[in-house]
PDB file of N, CA, C and O in Angstrom, chain B, residues numbered from 101:
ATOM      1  N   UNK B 101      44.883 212.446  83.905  1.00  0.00           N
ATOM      2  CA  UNK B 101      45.892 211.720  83.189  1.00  0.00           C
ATOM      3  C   UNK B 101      46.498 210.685  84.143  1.00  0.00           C
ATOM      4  O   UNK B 101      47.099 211.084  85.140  1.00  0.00           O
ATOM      5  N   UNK B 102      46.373 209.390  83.890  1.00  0.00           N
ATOM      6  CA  UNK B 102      47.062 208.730  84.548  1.00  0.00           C
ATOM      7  C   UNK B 102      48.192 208.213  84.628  1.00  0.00           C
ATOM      8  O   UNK B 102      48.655 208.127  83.491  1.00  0.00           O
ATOM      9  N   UNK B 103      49.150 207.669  85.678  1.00  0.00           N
ATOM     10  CA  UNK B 103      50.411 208.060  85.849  1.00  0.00           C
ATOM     11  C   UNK B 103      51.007 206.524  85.838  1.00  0.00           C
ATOM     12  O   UNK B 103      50.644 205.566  86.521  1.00  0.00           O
ATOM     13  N   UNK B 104      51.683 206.577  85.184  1.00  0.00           N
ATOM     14  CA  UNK B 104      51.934 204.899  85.228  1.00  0.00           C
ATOM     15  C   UNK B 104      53.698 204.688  85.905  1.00  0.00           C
ATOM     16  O   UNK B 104      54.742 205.095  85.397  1.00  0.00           O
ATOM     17  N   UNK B 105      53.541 204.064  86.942  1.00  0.00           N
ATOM     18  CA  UNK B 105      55.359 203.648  87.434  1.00  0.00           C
ATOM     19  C   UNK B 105      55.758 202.253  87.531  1.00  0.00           C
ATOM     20  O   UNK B 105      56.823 201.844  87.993  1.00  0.00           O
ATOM     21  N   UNK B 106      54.851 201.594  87.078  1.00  0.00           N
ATOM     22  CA  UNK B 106      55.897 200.120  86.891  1.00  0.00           C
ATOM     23  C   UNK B 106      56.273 199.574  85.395  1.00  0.00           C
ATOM     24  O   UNK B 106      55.799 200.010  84.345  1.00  0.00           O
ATOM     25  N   UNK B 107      56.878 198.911  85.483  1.00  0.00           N
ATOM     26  CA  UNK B 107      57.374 198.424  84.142  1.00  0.00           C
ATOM     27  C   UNK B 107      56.760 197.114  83.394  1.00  0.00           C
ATOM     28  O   UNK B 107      57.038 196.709  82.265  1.00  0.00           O
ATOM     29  N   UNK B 108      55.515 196.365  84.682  1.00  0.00           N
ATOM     30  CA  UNK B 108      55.098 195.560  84.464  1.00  0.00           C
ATOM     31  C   UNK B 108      53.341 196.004  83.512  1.00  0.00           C
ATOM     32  O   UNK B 108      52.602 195.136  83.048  1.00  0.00           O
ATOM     33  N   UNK B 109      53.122 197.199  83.463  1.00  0.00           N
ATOM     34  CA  UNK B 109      52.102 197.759  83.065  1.00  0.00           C
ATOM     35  C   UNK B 109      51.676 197.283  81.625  1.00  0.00           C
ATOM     36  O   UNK B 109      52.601 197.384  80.819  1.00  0.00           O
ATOM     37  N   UNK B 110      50.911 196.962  81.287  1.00  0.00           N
ATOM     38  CA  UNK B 110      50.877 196.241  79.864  1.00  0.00           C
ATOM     39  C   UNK B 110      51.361 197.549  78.734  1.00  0.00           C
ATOM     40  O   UNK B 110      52.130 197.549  77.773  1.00  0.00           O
ATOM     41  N   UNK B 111      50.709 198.371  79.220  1.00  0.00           N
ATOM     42  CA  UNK B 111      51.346 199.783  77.887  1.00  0.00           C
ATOM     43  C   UNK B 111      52.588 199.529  77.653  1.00  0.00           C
ATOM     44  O   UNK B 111      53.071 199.173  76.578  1.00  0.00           O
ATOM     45  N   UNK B 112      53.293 199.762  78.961  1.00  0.00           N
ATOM     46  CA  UNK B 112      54.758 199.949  79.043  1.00  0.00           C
ATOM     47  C   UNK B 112      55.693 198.446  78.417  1.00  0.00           C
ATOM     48  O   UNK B 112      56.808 198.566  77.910  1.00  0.00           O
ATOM     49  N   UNK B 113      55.120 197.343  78.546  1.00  0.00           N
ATOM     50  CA  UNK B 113      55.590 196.375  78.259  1.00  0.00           C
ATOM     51  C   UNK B 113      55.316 196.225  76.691  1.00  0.00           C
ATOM     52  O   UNK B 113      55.947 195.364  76.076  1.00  0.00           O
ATOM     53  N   UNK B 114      54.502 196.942  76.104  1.00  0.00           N
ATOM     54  CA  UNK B 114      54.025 197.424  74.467  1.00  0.00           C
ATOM     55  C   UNK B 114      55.303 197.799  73.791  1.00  0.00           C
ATOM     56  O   UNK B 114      56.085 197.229  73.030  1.00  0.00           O
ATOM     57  N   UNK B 115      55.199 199.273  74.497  1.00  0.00           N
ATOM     58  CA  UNK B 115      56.415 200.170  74.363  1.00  0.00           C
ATOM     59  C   UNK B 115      57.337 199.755  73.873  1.00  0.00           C
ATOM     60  O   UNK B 115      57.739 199.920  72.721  1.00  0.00           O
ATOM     61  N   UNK B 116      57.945 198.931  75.050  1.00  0.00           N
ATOM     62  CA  UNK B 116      59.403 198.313  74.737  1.00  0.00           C
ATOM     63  C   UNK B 116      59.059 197.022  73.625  1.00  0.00           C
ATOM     64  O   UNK B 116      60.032 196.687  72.949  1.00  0.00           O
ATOM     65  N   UNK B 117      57.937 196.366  73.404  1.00  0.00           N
ATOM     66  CA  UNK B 117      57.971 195.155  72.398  1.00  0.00           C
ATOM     67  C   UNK B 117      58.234 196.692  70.811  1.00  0.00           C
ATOM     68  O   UNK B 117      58.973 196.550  69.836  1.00  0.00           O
ATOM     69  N   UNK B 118      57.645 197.537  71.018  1.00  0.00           N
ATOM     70  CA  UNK B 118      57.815 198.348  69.293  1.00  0.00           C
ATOM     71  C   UNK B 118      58.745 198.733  69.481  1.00  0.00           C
ATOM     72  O   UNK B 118      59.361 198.499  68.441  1.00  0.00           O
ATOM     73  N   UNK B 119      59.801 199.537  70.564  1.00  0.00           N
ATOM     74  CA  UNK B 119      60.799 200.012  70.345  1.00  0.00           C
ATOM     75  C   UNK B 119      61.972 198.852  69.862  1.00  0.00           C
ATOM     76  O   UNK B 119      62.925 199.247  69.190  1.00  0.00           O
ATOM     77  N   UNK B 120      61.880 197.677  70.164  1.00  0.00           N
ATOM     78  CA  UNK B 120      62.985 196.615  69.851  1.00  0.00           C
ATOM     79  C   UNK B 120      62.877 195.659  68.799  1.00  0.00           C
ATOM     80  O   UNK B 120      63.752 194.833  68.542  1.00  0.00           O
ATOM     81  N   UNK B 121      61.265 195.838  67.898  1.00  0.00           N
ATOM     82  CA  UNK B 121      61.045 195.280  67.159  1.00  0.00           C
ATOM     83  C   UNK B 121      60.520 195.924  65.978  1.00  0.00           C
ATOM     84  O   UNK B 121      59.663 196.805  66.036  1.00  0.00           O
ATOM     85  N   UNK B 122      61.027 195.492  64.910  1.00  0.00           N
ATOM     86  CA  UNK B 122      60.280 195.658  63.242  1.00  0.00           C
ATOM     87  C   UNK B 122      59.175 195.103  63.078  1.00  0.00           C
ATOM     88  O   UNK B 122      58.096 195.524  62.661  1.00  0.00           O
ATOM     89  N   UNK B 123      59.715 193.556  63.647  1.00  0.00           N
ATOM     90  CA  UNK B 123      58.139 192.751  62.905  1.00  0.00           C
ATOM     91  C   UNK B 123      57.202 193.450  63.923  1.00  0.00           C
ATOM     92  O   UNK B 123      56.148 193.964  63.547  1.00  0.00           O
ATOM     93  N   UNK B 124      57.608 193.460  65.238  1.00  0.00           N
ATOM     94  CA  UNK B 124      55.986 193.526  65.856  1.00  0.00           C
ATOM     95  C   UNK B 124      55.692 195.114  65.723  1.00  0.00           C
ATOM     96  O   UNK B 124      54.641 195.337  66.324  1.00  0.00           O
ATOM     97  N   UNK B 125      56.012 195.829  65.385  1.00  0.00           N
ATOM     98  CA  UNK B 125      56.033 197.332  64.870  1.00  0.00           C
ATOM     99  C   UNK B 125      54.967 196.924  63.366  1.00  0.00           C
ATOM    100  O   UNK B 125      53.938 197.589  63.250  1.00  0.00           O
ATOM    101  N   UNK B 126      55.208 196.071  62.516  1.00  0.00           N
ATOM    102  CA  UNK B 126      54.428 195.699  61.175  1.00  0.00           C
ATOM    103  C   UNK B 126      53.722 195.159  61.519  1.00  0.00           C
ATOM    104  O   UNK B 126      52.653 195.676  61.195  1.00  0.00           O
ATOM    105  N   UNK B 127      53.519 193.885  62.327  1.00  0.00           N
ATOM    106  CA  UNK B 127      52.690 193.289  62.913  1.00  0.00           C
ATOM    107  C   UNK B 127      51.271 194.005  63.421  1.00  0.00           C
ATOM    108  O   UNK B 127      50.073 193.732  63.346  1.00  0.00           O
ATOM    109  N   UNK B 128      52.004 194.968  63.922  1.00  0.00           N
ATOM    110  CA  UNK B 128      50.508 195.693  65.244  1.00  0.00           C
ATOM    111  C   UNK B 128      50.178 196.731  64.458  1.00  0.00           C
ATOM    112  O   UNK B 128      49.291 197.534  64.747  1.00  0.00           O
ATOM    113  N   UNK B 129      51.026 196.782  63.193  1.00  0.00           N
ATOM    114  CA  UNK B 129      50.153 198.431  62.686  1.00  0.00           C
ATOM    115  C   UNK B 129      51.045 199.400  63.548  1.00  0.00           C
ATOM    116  O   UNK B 129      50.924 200.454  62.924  1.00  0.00           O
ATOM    117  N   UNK B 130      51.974 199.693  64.752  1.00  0.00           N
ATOM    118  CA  UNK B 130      52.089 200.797  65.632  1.00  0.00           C
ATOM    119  C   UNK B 130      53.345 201.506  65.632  1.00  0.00           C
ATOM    120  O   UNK B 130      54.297 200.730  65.549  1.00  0.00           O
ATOM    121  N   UNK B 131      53.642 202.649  65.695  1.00  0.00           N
ATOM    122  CA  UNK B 131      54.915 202.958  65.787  1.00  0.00           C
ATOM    123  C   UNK B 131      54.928 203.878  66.662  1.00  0.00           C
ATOM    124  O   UNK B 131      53.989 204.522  67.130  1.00  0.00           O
ATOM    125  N   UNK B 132      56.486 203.941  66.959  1.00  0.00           N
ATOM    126  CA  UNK B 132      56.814 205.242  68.368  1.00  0.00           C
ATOM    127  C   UNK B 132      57.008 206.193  67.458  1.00  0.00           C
ATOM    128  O   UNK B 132      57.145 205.911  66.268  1.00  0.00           O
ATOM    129  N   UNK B 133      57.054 207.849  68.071  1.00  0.00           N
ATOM    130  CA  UNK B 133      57.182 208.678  67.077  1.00  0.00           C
ATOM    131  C   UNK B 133      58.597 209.524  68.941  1.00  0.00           C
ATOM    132  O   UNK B 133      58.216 209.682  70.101  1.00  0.00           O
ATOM    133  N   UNK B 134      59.286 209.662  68.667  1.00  0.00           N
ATOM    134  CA  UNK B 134      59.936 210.795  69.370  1.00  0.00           C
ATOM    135  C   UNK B 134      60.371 212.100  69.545  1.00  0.00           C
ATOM    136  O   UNK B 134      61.320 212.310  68.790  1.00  0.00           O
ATOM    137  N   UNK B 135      60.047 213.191  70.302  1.00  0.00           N
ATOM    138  CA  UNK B 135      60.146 214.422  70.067  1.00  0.00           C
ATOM    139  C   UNK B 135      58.644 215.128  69.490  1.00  0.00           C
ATOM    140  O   UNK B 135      57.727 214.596  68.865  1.00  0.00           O
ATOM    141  N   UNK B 136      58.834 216.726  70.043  1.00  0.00           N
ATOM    142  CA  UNK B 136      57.727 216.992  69.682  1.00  0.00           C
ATOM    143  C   UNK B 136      57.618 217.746  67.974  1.00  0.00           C
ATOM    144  O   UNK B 136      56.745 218.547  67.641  1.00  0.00           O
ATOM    145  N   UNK B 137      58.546 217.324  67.232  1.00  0.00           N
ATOM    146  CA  UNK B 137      58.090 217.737  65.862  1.00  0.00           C
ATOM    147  C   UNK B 137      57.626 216.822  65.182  1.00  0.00           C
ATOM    148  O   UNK B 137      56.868 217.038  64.236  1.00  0.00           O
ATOM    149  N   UNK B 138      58.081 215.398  65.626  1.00  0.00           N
ATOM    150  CA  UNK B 138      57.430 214.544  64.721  1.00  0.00           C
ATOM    151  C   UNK B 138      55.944 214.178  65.047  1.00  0.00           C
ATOM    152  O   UNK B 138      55.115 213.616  64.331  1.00  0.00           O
ATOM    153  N   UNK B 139      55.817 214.736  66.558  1.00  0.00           N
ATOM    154  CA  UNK B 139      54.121 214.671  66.943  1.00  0.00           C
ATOM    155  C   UNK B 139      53.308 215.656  66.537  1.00  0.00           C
ATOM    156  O   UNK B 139      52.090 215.607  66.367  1.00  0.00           O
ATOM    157  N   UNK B 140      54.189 216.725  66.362  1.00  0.00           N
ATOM    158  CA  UNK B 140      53.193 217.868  65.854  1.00  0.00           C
ATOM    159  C   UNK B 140      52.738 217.571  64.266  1.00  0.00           C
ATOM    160  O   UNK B 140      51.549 217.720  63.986  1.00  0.00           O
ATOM    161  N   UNK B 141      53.765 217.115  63.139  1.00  0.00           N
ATOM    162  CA  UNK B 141      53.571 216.485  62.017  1.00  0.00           C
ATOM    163  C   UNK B 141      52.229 215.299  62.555  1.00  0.00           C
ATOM    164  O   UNK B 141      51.010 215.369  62.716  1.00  0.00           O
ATOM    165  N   UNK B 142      52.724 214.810  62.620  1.00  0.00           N
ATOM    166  CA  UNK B 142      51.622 213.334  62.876  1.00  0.00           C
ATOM    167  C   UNK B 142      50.213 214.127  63.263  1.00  0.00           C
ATOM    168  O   UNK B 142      49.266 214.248  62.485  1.00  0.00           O
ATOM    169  N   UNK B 143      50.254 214.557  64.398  1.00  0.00           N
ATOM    170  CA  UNK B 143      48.946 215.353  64.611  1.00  0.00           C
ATOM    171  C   UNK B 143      48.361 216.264  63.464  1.00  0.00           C
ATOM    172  O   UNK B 143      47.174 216.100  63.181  1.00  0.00           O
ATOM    173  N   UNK B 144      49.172 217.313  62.706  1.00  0.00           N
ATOM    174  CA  UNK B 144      48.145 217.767  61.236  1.00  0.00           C
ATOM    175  C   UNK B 144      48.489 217.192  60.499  1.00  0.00           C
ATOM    176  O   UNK B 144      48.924 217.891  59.584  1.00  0.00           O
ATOM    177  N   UNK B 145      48.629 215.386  60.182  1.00  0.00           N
ATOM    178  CA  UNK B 145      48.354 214.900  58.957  1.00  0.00           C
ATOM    179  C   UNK B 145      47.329 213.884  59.487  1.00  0.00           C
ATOM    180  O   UNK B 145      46.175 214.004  59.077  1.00  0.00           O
ATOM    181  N   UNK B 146      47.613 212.916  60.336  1.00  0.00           N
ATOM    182  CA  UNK B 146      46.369 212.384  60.654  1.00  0.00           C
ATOM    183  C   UNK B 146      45.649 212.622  62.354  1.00  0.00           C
ATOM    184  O   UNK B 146      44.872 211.780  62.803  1.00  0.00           O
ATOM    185  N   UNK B 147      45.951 213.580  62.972  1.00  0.00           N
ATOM    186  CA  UNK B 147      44.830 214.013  63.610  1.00  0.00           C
ATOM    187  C   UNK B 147      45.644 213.170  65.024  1.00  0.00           C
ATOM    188  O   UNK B 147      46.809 212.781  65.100  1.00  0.00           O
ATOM    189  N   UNK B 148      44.579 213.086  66.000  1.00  0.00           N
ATOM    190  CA  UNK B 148      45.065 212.816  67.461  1.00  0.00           C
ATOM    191  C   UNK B 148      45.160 211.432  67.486  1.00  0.00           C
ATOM    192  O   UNK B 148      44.457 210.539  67.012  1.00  0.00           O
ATOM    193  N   UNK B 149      46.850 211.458  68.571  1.00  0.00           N
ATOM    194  CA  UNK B 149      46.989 209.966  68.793  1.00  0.00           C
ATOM    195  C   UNK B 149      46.243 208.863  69.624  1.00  0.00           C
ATOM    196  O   UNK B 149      45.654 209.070  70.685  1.00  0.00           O
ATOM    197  N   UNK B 150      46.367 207.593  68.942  1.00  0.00           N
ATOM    198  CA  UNK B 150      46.119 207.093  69.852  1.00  0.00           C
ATOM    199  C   UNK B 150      46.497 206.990  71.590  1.00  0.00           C
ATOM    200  O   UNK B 150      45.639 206.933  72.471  1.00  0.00           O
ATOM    201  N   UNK B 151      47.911 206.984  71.800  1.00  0.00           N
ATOM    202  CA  UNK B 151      48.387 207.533  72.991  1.00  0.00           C
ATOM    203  C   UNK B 151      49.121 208.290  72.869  1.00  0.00           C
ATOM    204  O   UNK B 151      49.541 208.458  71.724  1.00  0.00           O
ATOM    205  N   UNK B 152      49.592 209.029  73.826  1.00  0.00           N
ATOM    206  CA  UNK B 152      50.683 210.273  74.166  1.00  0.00           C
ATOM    207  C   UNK B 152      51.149 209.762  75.225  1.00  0.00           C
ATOM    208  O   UNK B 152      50.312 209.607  76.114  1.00  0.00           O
ATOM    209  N   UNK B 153      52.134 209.461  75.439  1.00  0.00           N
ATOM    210  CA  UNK B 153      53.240 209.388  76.479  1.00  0.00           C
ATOM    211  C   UNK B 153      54.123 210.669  76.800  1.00  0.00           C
ATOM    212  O   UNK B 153      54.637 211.311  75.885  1.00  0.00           O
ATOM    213  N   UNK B 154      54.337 211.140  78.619  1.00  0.00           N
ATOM    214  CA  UNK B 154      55.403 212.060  78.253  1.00  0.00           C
ATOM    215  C   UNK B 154      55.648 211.746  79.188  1.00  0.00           C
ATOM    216  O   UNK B 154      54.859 211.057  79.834  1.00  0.00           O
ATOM    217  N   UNK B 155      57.295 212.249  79.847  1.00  0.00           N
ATOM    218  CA  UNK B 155      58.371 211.604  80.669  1.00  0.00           C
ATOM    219  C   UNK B 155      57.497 212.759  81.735  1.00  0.00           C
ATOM    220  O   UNK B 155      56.604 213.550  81.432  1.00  0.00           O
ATOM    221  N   UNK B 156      57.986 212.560  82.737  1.00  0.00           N
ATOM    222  CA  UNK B 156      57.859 213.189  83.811  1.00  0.00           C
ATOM    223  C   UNK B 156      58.659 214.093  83.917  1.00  0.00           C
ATOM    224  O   UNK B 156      58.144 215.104  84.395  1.00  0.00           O
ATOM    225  N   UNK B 157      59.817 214.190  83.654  1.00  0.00           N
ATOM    226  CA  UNK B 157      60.691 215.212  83.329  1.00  0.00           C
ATOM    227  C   UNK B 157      60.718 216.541  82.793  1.00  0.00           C
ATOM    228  O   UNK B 157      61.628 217.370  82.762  1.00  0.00           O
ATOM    229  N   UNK B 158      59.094 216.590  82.221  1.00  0.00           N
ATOM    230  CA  UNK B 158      59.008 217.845  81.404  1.00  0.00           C
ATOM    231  C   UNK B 158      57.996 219.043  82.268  1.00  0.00           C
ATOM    232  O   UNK B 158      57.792 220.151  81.772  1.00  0.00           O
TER     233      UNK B 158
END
């Protein structure tokens, strides 16, 4: 699993474009999901994500 620490990382610079935006959230098709119930939902209705992000913290 690779470990990502800058902010300049294209994922990470994703991230923050869907978390602050609607259109580009409609735009890209993509959404954040937070917490693990709404991933566990998401996972048995349509199956594995495209990414998984998790904080280091856990």
């Amino acid at each position: 699993m690779p470990v990502i620490t800058s902010r300049d990382h294209p994922l990470i610079k994703q991230l923050i474009k869907l978390e602050g935006s609607t259109q580009y959230r409609r735009r890209s098709r993509l959404t954040l999901l937070d917490g693990v119930h709404l991933i566990q939902i998401y996972c048995s209705v349509l199956g594995t994500p495209k990414n998984l992000i998790v904080s280091s913290l856990f």
